[in-house]
DOTIKE-760608 format. One line per 2 residues: number of its first residue (from 0); their letters; for each residue y, x, z of C-alpha. Coordinates in pm, 1 decimal. Layout:
BEGIN
NUM> A> Y X Z; ...
//
This chain:
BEGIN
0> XX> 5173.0 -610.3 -2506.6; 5271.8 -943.3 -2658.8
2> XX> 5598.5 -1114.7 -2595.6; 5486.5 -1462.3 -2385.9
4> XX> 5641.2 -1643.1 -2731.9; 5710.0 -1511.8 -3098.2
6> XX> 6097.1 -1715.3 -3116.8; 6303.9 -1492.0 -3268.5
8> XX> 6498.7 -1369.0 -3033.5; 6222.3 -1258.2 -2778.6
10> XX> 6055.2 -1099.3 -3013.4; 6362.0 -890.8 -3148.4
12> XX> 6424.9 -847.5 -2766.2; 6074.5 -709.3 -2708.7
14> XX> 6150.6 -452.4 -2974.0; 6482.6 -320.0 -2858.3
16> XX> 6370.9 -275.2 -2574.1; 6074.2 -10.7 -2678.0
18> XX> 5835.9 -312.7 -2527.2; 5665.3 -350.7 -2841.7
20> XX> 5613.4 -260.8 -3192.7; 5484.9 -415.1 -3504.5
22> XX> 5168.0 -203.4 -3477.2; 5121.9 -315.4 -3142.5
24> XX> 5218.6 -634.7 -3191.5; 4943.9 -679.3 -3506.7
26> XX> 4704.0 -520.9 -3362.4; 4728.6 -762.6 -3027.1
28> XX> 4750.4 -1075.4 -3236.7; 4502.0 -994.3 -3491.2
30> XX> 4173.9 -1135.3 -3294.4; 4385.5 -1389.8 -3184.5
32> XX> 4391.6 -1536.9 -3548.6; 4049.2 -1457.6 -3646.9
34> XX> 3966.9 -1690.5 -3365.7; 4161.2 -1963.3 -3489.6
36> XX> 3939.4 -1989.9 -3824.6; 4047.7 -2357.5 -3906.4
38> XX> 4425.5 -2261.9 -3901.7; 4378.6 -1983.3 -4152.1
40> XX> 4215.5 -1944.9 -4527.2; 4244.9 -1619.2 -4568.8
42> XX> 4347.5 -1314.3 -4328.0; 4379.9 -1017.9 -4469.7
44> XX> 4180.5 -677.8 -4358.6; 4358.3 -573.1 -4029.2
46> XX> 4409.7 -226.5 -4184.3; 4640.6 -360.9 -4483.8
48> XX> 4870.2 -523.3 -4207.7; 4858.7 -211.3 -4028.6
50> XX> 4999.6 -18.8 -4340.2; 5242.7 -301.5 -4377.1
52> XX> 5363.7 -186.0 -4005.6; 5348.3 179.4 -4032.7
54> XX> 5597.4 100.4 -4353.0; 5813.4 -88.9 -4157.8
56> XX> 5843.7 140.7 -3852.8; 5936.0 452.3 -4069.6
58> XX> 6273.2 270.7 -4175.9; 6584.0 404.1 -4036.7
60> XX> 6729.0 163.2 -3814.3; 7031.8 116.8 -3988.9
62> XX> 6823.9 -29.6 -4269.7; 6601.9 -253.4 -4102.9
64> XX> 6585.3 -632.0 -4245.9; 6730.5 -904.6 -3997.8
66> XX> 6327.9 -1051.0 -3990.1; 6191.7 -709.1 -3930.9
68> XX> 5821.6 -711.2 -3765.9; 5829.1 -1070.1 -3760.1
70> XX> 5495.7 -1218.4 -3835.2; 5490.3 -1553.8 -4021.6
72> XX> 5190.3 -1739.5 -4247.7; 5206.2 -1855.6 -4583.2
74> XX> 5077.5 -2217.8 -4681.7; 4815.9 -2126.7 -4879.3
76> XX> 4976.7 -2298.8 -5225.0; 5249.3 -2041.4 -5234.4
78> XX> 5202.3 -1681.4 -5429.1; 5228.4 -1358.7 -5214.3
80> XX> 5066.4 -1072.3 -5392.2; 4733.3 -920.9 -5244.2
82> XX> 4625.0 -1264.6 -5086.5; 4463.8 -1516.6 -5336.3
84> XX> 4567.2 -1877.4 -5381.7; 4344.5 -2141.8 -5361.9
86> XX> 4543.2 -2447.1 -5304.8; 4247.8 -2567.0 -5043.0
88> XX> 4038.3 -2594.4 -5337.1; 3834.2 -2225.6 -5432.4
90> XX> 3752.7 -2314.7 -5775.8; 4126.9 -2322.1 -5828.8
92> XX> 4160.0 -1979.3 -5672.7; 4335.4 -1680.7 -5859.4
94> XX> 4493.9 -1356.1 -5735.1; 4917.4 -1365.0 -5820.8
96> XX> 5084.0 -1085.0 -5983.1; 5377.3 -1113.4 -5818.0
98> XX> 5559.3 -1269.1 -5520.5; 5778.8 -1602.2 -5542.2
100> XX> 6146.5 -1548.3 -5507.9; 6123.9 -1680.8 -5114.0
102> XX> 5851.7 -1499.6 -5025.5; 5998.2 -1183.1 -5197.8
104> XX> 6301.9 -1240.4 -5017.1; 6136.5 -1280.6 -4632.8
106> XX> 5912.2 -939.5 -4734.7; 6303.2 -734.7 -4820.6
108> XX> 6357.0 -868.6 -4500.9; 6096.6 -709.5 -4324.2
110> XX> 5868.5 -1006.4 -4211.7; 5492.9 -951.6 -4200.9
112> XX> 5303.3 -1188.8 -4412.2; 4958.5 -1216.4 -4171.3
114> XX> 4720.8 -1489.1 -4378.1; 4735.1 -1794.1 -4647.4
116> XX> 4730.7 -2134.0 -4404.9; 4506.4 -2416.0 -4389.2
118> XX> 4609.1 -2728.3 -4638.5; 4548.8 -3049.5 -4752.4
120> XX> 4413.5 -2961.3 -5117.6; 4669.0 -2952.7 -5380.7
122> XX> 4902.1 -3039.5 -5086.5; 4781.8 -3412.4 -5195.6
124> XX> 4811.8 -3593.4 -4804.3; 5002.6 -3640.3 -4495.6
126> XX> 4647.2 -3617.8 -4257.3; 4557.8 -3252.6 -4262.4
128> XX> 4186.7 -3321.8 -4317.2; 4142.3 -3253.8 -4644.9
130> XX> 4045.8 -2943.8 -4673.3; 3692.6 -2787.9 -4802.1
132> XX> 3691.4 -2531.3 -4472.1; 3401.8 -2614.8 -4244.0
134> XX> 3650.0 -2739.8 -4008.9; 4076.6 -2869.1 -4049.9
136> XX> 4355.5 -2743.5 -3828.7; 4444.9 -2925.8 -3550.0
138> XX> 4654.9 -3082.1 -3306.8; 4803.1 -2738.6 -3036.5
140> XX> 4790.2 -3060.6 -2812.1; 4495.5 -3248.8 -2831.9
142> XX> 4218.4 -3041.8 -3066.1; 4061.2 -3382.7 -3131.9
144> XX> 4371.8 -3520.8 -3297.9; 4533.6 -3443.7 -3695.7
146> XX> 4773.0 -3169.8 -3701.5; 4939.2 -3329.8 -3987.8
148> XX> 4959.2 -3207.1 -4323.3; 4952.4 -3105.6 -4627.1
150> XX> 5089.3 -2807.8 -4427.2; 4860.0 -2847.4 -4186.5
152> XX> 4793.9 -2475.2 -4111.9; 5126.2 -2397.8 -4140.5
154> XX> 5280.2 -2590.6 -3838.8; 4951.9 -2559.7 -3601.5
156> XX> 4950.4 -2188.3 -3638.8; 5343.7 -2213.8 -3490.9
158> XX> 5298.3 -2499.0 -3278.0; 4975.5 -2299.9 -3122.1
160> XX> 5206.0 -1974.3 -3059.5; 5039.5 -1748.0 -3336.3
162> XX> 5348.0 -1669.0 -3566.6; 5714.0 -1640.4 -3542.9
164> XX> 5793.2 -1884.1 -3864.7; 5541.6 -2015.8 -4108.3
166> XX> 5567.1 -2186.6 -4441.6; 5498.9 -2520.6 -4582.8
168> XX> 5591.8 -2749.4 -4905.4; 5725.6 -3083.9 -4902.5
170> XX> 5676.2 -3345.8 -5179.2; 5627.1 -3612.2 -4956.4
172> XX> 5681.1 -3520.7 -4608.3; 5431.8 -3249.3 -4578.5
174> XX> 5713.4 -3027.5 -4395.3; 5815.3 -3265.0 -4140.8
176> XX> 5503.1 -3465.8 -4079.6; 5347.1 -3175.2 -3922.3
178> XX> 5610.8 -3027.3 -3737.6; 5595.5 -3338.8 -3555.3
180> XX> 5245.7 -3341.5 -3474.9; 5247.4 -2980.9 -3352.1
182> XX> 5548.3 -2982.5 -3147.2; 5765.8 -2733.5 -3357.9
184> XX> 6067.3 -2768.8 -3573.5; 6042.2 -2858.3 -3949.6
186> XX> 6318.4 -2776.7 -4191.8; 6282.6 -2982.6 -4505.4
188> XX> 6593.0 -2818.7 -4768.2; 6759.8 -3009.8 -5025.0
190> XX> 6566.3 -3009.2 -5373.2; 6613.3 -2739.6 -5581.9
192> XX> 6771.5 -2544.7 -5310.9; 6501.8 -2292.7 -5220.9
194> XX> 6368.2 -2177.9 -5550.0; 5959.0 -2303.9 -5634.1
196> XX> 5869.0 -2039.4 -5845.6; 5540.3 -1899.4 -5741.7
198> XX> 5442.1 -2256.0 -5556.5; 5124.1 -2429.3 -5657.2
200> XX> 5299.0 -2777.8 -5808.0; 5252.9 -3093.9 -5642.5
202> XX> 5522.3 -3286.6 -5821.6; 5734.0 -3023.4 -5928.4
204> XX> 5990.8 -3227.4 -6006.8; 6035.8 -3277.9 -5621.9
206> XX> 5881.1 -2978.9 -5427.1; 6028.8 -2854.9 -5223.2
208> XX> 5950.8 -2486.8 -5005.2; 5991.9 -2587.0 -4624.7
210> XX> 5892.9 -2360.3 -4311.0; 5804.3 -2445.5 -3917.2
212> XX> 5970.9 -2234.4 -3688.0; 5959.9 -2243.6 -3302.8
214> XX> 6334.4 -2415.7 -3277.5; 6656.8 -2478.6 -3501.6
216> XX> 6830.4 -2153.8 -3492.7; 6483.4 -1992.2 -3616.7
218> XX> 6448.2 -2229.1 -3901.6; 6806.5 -2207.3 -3989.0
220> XX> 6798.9 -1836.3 -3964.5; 6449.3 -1777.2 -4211.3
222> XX> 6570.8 -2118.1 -4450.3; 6911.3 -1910.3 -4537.4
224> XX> 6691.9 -1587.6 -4616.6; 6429.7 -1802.3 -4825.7
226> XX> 6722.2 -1957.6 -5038.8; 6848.8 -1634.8 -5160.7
228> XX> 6565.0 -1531.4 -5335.4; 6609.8 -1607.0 -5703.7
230> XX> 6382.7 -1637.3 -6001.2; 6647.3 -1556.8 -6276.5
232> XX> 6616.4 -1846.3 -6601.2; 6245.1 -1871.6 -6486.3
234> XX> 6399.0 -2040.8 -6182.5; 6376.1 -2374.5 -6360.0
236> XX> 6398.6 -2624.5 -6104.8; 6673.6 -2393.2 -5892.5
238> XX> 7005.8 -2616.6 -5938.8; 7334.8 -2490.8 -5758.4
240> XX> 7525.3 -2732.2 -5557.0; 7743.1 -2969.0 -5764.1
242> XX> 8112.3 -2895.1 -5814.2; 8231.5 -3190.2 -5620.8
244> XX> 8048.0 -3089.5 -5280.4; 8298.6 -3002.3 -5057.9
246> XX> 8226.3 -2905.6 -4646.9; 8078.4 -3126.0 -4434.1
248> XX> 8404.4 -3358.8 -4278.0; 8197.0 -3305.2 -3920.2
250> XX> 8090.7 -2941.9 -3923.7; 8206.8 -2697.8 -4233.9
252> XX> 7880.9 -2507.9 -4407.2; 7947.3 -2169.8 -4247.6
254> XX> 7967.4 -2302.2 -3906.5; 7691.6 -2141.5 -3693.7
256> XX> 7450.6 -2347.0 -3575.7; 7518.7 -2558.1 -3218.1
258> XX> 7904.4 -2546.4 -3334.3; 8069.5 -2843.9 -3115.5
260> XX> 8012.0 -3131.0 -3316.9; 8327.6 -3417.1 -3309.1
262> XX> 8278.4 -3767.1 -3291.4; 8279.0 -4014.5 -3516.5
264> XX> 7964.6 -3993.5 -3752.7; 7773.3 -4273.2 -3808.5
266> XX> 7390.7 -4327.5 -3807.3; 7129.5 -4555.4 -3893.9
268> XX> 6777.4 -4644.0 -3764.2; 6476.7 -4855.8 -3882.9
270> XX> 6496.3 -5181.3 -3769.0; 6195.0 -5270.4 -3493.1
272> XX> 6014.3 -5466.0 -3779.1; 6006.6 -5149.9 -3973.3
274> XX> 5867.4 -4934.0 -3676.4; 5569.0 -5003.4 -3683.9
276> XX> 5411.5 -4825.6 -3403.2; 5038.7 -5017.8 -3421.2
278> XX> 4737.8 -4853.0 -3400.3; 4392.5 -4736.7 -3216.5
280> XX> 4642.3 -4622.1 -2920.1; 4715.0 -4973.9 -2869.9
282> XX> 4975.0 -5171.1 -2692.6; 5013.4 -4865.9 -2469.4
284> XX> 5067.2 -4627.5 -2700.1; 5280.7 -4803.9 -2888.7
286> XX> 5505.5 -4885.7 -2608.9; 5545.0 -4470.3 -2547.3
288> XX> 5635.6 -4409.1 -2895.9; 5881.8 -4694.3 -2882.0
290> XX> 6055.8 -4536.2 -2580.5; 6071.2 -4221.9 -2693.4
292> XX> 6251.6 -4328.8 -2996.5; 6502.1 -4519.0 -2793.6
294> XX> 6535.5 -4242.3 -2604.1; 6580.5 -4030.4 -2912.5
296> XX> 6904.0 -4304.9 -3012.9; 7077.6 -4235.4 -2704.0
298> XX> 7084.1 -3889.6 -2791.3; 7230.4 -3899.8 -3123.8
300> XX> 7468.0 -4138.8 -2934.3; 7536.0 -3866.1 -2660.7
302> XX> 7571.5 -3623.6 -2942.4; 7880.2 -3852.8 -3075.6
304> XX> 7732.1 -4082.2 -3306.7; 7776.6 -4387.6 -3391.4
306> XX> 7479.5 -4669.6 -3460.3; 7520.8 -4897.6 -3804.9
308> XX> 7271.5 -5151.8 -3872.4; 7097.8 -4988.3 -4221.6
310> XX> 6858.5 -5189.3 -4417.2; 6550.5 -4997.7 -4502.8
312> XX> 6374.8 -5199.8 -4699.6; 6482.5 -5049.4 -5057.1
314> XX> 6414.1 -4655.3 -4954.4; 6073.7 -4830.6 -4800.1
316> XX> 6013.2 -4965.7 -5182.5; 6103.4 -4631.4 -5319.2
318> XX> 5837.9 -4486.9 -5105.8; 5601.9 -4684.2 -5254.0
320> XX> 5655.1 -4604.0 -5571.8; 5583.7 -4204.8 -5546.9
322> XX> 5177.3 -4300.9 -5532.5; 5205.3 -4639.3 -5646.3
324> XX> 5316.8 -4609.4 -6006.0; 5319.5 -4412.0 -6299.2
326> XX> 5496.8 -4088.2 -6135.8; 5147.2 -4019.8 -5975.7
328> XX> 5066.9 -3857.2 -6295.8; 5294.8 -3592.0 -6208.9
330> XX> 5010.2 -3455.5 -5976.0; 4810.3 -3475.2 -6246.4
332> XX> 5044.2 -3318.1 -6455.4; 5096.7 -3031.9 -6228.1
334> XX> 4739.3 -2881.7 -6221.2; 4656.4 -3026.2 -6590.1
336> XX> 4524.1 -2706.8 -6731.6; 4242.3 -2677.9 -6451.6
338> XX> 4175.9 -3024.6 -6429.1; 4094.4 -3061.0 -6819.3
340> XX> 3837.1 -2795.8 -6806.6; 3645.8 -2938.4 -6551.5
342> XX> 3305.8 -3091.2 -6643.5; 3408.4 -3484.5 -6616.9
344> XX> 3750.5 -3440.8 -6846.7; 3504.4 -3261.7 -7108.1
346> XX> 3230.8 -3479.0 -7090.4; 3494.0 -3824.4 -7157.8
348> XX> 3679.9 -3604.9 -7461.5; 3354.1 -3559.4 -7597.4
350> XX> 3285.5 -3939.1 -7595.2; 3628.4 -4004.2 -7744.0
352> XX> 3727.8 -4166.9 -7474.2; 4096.4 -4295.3 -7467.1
354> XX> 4344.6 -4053.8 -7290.0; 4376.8 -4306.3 -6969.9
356> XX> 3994.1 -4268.9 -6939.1; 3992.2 -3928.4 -6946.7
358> XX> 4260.8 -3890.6 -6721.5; 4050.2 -4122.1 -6507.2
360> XX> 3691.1 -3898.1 -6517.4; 3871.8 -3662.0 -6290.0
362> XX> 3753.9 -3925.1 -6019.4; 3404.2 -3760.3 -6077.6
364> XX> 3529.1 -3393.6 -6067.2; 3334.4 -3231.5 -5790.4
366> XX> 3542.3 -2920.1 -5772.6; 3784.2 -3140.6 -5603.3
368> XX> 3732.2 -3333.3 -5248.8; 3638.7 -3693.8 -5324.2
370> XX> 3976.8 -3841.4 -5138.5; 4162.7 -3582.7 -5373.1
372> XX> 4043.9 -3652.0 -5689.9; 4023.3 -4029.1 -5635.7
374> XX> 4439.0 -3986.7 -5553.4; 4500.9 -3775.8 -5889.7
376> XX> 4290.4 -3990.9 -6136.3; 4477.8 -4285.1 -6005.7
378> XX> 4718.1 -4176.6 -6304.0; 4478.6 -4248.7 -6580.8
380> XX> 4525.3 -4663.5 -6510.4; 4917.3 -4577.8 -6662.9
382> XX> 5068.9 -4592.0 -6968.5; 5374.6 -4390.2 -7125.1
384> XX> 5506.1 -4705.4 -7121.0; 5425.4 -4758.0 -6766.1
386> XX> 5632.7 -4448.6 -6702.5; 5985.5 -4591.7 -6868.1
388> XX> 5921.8 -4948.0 -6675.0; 5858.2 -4733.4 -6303.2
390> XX> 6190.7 -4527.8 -6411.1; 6442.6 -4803.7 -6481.0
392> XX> 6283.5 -4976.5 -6140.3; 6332.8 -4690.7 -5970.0
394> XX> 6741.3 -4670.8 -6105.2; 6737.5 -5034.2 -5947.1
396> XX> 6599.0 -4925.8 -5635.1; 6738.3 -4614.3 -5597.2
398> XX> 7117.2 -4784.1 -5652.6; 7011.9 -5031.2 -5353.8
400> XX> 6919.5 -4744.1 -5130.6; 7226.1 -4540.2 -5189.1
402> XX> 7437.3 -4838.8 -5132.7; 7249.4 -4837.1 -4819.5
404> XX> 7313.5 -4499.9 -4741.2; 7676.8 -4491.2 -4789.0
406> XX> 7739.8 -4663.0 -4476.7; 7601.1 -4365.9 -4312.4
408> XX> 7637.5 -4012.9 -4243.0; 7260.2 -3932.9 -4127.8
410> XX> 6961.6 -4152.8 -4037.1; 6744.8 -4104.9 -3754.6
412> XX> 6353.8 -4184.0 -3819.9; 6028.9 -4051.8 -3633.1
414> XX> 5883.3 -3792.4 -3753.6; 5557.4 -4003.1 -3738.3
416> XX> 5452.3 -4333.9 -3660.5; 5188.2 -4269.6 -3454.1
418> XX> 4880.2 -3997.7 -3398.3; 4528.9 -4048.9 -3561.2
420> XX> 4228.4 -3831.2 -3476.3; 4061.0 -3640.0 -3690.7
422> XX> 3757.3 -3849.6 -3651.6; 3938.9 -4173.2 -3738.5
424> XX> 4100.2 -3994.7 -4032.5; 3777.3 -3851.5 -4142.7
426> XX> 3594.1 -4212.9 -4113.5; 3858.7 -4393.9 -4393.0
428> XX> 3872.1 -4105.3 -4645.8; 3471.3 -4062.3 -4662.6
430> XX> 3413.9 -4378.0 -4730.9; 3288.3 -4491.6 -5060.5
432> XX> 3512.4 -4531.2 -5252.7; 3788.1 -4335.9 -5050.7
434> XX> 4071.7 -4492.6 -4883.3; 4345.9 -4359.9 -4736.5
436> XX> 4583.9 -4614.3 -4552.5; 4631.5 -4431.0 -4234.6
438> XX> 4744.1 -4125.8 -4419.8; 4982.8 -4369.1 -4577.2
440> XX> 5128.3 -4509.6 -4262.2; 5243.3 -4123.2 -4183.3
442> XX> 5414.0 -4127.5 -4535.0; 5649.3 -4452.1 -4429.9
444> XX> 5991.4 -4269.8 -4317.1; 5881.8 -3960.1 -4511.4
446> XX> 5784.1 -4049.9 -4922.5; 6145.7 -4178.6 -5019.1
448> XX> 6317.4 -3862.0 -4891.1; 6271.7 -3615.2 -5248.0
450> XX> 6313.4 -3949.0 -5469.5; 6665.0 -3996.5 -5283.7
452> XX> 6775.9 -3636.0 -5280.7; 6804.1 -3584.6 -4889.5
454> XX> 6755.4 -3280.2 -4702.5; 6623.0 -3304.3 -4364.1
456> XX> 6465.6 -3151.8 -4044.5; 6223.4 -3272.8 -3804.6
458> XX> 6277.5 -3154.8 -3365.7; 6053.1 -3215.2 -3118.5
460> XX> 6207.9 -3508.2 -2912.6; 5932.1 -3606.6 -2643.0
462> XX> 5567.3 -3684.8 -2504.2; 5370.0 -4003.9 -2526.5
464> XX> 5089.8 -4019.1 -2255.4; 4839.8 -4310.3 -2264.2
466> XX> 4481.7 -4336.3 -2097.3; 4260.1 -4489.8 -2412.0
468> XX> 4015.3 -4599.0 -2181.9; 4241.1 -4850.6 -2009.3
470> XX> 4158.5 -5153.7 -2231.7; 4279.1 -5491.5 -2248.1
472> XX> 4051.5 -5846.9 -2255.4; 4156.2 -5824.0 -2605.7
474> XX> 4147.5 -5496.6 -2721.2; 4088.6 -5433.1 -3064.0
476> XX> 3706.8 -5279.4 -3246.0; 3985.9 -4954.8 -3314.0
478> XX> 4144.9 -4904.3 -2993.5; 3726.3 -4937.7 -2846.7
480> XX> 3623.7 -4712.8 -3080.5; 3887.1 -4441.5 -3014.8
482> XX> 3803.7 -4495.0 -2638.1; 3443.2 -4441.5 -2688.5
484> XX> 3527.4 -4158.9 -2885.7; 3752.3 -3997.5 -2651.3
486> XX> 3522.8 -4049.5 -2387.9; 3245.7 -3836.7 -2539.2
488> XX> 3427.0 -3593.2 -2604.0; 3656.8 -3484.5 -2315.9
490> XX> 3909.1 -3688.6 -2066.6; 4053.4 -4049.0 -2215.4
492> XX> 4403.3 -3964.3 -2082.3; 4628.3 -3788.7 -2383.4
494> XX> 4938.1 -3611.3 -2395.9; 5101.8 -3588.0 -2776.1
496> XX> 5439.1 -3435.2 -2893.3; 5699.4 -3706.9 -3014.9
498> XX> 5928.0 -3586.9 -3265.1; 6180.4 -3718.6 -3485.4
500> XX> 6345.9 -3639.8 -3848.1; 6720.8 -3588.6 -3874.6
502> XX> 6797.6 -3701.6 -4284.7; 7133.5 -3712.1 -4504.3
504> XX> 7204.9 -3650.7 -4858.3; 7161.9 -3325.0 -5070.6
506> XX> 7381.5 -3053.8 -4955.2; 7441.7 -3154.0 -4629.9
508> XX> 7208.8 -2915.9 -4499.8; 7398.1 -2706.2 -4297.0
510> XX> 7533.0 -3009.8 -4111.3; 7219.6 -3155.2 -4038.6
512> XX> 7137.2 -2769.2 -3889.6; 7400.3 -2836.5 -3616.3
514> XX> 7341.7 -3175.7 -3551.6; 6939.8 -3102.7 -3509.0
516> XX> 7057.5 -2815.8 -3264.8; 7222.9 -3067.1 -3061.5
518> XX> 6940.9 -3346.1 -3061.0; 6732.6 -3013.5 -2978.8
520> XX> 6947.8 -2914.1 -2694.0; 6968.4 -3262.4 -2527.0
522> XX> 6579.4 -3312.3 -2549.6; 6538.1 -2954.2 -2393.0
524> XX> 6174.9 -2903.6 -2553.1; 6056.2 -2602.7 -2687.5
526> XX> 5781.3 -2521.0 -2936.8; 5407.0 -2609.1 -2848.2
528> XX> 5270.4 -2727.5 -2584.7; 5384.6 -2463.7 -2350.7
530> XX> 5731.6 -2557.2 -2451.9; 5667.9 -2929.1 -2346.7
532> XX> 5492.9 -2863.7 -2049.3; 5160.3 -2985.9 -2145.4
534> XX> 4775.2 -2787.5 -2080.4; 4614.9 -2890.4 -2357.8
536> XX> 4257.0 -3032.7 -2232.8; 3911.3 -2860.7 -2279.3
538> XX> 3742.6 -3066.9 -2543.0; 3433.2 -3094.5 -2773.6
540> XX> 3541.0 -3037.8 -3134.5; 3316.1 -3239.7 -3304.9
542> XX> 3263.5 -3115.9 -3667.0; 3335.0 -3388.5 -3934.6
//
């Protein structure tokens, strides 16, 4: 029999109490996830996870991990050993010899790895769409809506009730962006904190391993086992904490999460210019998401802080500049070797072409999605040059935004700006040439976070409800479109999850921990749907 939710502590509950095991409990789930084909890209045969459980269950108590039988998903760029990795994109795929330090660390524990997650290829987007499966995760919510990515699988698969914990990446915001989509919790770590080893590179100067769990105390709980895995001097982008960091002054590292927080920390929000909450949802939409995030404020008031005016402009320019500029090519840069044998890089060596061009050709390389490849040969119109000039902007900007940021202890942000469907997503990105602007719009509180060195976690913090097909006189051809849209393929009214991101500066994650446990507590949400109170509608999945 299955617990009614897969939170850690019903599930351990279930097992005390002889209600369950993790034979029983695999063998329940299992159809379960074969049914939800888009989450997953690979499941493994039932009877290796069955082996896994008998393995498990013949451990002495005494030595029993604290994640025993817990079942969790792995985002389908990170190594674990007997499932291949394909980063979304099967010419890339290859079996691993051996498991990453996190993932090593979760298995000592005695979680169950149960499948490689859904992604947006080479973890390049924010949308969730972009993936060669016949059809993309999505929304636990609404199935016609994005469920966010590039860890797309990752957070629907928790935010739909599957798994216990699942993990993601974040370069760009591809651990928080979903989390608020789906209606689960997020934990983005500080760089370098959770060791990369074994992770497909997106920028590996910034990646970062992230995981969705069904509240704080479960993402706090799995984030401390993932960091104390350890890759040894192959750990190369594993940095300690700096000698100077000292205990938070509000809540000392150890503390355990929902520790009593004191007042007197200040925080800072975009200003209303900066939200921009436009869209196909319209004026009504828009007006929900605005709410929510006031509501969200008086929260982090409630919880003891303190609102300073913060200008966001520079971290908004330092956004920019992760796809905008020269460090682009460190997606290319990442996946060089595979790129450089495709057909399109040999073809433009061949012709002696110069090394932007080459670069460049990847734009034709049909191994790759078109929206994909069009993003990583965007680093071929760059010079070395180019790369120095981006840098010593980036020390200007950079110094503005930490000025910025000194003022404050945390900022508050959304999680996401607003909700696209998949069909609207879908629409942009097949175009000819490809363009991507709504997947940018997601990326606007999210791309400056790894170029700034913050840690951060995104909580589910509310609903937005709109009717679509309530349209003004002068409704826009988008907000008619989604209407139309909606209406042929199940009711016009929507319900969505509203979350929001919790960010300071490296090391500070425990903090943040405590202080997202108290926004959590105040919203009184829980993961899903379920744990908003929503029935998500019976809809026509229309395949894209």
């Amino acid at each position: 029999m299955l617990p009614e939710t897969f939170d850690l502590q019903t599930l351990r509950a279930a097992y005390a109490g002889g209600k369950c095991t993790p034979t029983a409990l695999i063998t329940a789930l299992y159809p379960r996830l074969v049914a939800a084909g888009d989450i997953f890209l690979y499941l493994p045969p039932l009877d290796e996870l069955l082996k896994r459980c008998s393995e498990l269950e013949s451990q002495p108590e005494a030595e029993r991990g604290s994640l025993w039988g817990v079942p969790f998903g792995i985002k389908d760029n990170v190594d674990i050993v007997g499932m291949p990795t394909t980063a979304a994109c099967p010419a890339f795929s290859y079996m691993p010899e051996k498991n990453g330090p996190a993932i090593a660390a979760l298995l000592e524990s005695g979680a169950i790895g149960v499948g490689k997650t859904n992604m947006d290829q080479f973890a390049a987007g924010l949308v969730g769409t972009r993936t060669p499966s016949a059809t993309c995760p999505r929304s636990p919510f609404d199935s016609r809506f994005i469920s966010g990515g590039s860890s797309s699988g990752s957070a629907a698969a928790v935010g739909s009730g599957l798994l216990t914990f699942a993990l993601g990446t974040d370069t760009a915001g591809s651990g928080r962006v979903p989390a608020g989509l789906c209606g689960c919790v997020g934990v983005k770590p500080t760089v370098g904190s959770v060791s990369t080893v074994g992770v497909v590179p997106a920028c590996a100067s910034l990646d970062c391993l992230t995981v969705f769990t069904c509240n704080v105390a479960d993402g706090v709980e799995v984030m401390r086992v993932m960091k104390s895995g350890c890759a040894g001097p192959g750990d190369v982008w594993r940095r300690p904490p700096p000698s100077s960091h000292t205990p938070s002054p509000i809540t000392a590292p150890a503390a355990a999460v929902g520790a009593e927080e004191p007042e007197g920390f200040r925080f800072g929000v975009p200003s209303p210019e900066q939200l921009d909450w436009s869209g196909p949802g319209g004026a009504a939409l828009a007006a929900a998401c605005a709410a929510q995030f006031e509501a969200a404020i008086a929260r982090l008031e409630a919880a003891g802080g303190r609102r300073v005016e913060v200008d966001f402009a520079p971290l908004m320019a330092v956004a920019a500049m992760l796809y905008g500029t020269s460090f682009v090519a460190e997606r290319y840069s990442g996946i060089r070797a595979f790129l450089e044998k495709g057909q399109p890089f040999v073809a433009a060596t061949a012709a002696e072409k110069t090394p932007g061009e080459r670069q460049a050709a990847v734009a034709s390389d049909e191994r790759l999605l078109p929206v994909t490849r069009h993003i990583i040969a965007g680093s071929g119109k760059f010079t070395a040059a180019d790369v120095y000039d981006h840098l010593a902007q980036m020390a200007v900007l950079r110094a503005r935004a930490l000025d910025e940021l000194s003022r404050v202890d945390v900022l508050l942000v959304p999680t996401a700006l607003t909700h696209w469907t998949v069909a609207e997503v879908v629409e942009e990105e097949c175009a000819e040439p490809p363009t991507w602007s709504r997947n940018a719009k997601l990326g606007r509180f999210t791309n400056f976070v790894n170029l700034l060195d913050m840690c951060g976690m995104s909580v589910p913090s509310g609903l937005v409800s709109y009717d679509a097909a309530v349209l003004s006189e002068d409704a826009s051809e988008a907000e008619r479109s989604r209407a139309a849209h909606l209406a042929a393929t199940g009711p016009t009214s929507v319900t969505l999850p509203f979350g929001v991101t919790l960010l300071t500066r490296a090391w500070r994650d425990e903090w943040l921990w405590s202080l997202a446990a108290k926004m959590e507590a105040l919203a009184g949400l829980k993961c899903g749907p379920a744990g908003h109170g929503v029935t998500p509608p019976e809809v026509e999945v229309v395949i894209q």
